[in-house]
N, C-alpha and C positions, 0 to 999 in steps of 0.2 A: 519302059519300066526301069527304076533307077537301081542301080547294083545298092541294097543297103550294107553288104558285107564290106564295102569299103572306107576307110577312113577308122581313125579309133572312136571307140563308144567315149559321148561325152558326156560328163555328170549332170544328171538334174541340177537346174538352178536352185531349188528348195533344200537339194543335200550341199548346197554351197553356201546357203544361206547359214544354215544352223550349224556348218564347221566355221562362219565365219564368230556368230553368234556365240558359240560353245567359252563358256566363263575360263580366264584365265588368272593365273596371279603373275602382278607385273615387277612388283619390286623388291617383293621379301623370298627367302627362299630357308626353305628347313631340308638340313642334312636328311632328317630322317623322312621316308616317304607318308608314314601314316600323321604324320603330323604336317606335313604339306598340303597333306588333303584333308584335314579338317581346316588348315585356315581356307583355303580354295573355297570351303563351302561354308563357313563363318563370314569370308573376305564378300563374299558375293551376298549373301545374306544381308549382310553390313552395308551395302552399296544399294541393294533394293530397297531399303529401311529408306535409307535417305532422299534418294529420289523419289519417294512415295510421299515424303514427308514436303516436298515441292507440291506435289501435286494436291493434298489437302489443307496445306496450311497458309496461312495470308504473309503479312509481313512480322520478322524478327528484328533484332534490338540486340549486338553486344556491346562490350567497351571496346572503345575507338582505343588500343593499343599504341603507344609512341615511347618512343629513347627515356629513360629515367632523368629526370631532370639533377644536374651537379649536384653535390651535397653544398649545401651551403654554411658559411660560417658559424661555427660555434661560439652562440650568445651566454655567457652564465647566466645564472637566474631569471630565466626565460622557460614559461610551457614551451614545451615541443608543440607544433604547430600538428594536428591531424592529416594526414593526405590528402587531398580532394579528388573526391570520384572524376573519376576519365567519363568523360562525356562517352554519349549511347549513338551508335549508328548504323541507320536501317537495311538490313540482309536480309536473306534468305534463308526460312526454316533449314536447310538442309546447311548453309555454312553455321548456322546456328551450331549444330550438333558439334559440326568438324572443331567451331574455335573450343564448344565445350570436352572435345577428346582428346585437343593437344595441351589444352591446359591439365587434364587429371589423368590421361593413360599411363606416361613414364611416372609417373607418382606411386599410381595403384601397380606397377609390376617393381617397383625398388621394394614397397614395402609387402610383396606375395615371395612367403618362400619356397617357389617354383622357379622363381625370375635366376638369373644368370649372368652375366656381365658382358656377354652378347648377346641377348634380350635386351639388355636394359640400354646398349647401344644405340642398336639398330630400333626402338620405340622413343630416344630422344632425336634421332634423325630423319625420322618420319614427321613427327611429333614439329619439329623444326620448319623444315619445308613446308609441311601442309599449313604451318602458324604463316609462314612467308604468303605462299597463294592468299591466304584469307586477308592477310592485310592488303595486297595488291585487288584483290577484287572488289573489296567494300567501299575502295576509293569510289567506285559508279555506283547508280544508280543501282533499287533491287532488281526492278525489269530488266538491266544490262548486265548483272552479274551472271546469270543463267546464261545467258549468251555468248560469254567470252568463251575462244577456245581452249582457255585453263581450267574452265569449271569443270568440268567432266572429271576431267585427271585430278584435280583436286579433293572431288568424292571419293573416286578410284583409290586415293591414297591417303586416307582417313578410315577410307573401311577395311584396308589392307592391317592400318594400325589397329583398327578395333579386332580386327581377325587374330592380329597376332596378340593381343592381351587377351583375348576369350582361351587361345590353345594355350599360351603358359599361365593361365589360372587355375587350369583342370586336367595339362599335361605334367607330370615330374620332369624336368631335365636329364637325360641319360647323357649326353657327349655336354659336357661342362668347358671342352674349348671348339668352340665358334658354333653351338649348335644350330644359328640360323645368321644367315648375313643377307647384307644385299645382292640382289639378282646379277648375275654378268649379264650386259647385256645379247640379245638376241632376236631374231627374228619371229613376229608374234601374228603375223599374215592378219595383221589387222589395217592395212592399207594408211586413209588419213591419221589412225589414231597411232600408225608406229611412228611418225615424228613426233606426237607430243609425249608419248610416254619414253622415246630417247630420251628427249630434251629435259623432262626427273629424273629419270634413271640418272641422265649424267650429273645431275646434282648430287643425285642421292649417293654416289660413288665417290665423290670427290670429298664431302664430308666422312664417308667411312672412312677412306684413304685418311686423312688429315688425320681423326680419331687413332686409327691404328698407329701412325707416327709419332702419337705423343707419349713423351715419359708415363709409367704406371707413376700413379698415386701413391706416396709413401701408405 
């Protein structure tokens, strides 16, 4: 008969599952607690949206983004020529949403007066990155964009962004200096997914960094 008094008690694998499982926020961080946990559950809300939105919808269509082309020489009495539409190229409902959040979220919190000038930072350098991911992913195919190991992180930090325009739309700003910034990083016992969400974090850090070193604006 086996002594079971020996050795320590070790956790159900199912109570290990759902500490692994348990929603986190990876990159934006609010001074104040009650507002860290509305994004946490806006952020998470925001991320299940989207991946649902894979899961029932077919193929999407945005514009193929690229470098604004030189001005070019000034003709006198000459129409100005109209721009020509950016060709369309096919994605994923759920990058769909992301290119349409980074084009209009720093938009709608410049012009919400709730926003802040550390809101409106840290939602142009979200806003940034996640525009960065979307262009790097739409290069492939749509069946291959779900598969790259950026997609993930790439939802992850789009619903962080929409998280945080949902709480300064319907929160008032109390601390007017730095009332959310980006995360330090830290250990998030999420195993494969703590290298990819290093690997923003340290973007997303090195643009705040850069941000903060620049002269204010007259």
């Amino acid at each position: 008969m086996s002594d079971e008094s020996q050795g320590p008690a070790k956790l159900p694998s199912e109570a290990i599952t759902v500490n692994r499982r348990k929603a986190v926020v990876r990159y934006v961080e609010f001074r104040d607690v009650h507002a860290q946990q509305l994004l946490l559950a806006a952020a998470e809300h925001a991320y299940q949206a989207l991946v649902g939105s894979d899961t029932w919808g077919g193929i999407a269509q945005i514009e193929a983004r690229t470098a604004p082309a030189p001005p070019a020489r000034k003709v006198l009495f000459r129409r100005p020529r109209r721009p020509a539409a950016l060709p369309m190229v096919p994605t994923t409902p759920a990058l769909a949403r992301v290119d349409h959040l980074t084009a209009n979220t720093p938009r709608e919190l410049e012009a919400s007066p709730n926003g802040c000038s550390a809101s409106h930072g840290v939602a142009q350098i979200l806003a940034s990155v996640a525009s960065d991911l979307v262009r790097e992913l739409v290069a492939l195919p749509p069946d291959q964009q779900a598969a790259h190991s950026a997609y993930r992180q790439t939802l992850r930090l789009a619903a962080e962004l929409e998280g945080l325009r949902d709480v300064v739309l319907t929160q008032t700003c109390t601390d007017l200096d730095a009332c959310v910034g980006i995360r330090s990083p830290g250990h998030l016992d999420r195993r494969v997914e703590d290298a990819e969400v290093a690997e923003v974090l340290a973007v997303l850090l090195q643009l705040a960094r850069a941000a903060e070193a620049e002269p204010p604006r007259p």
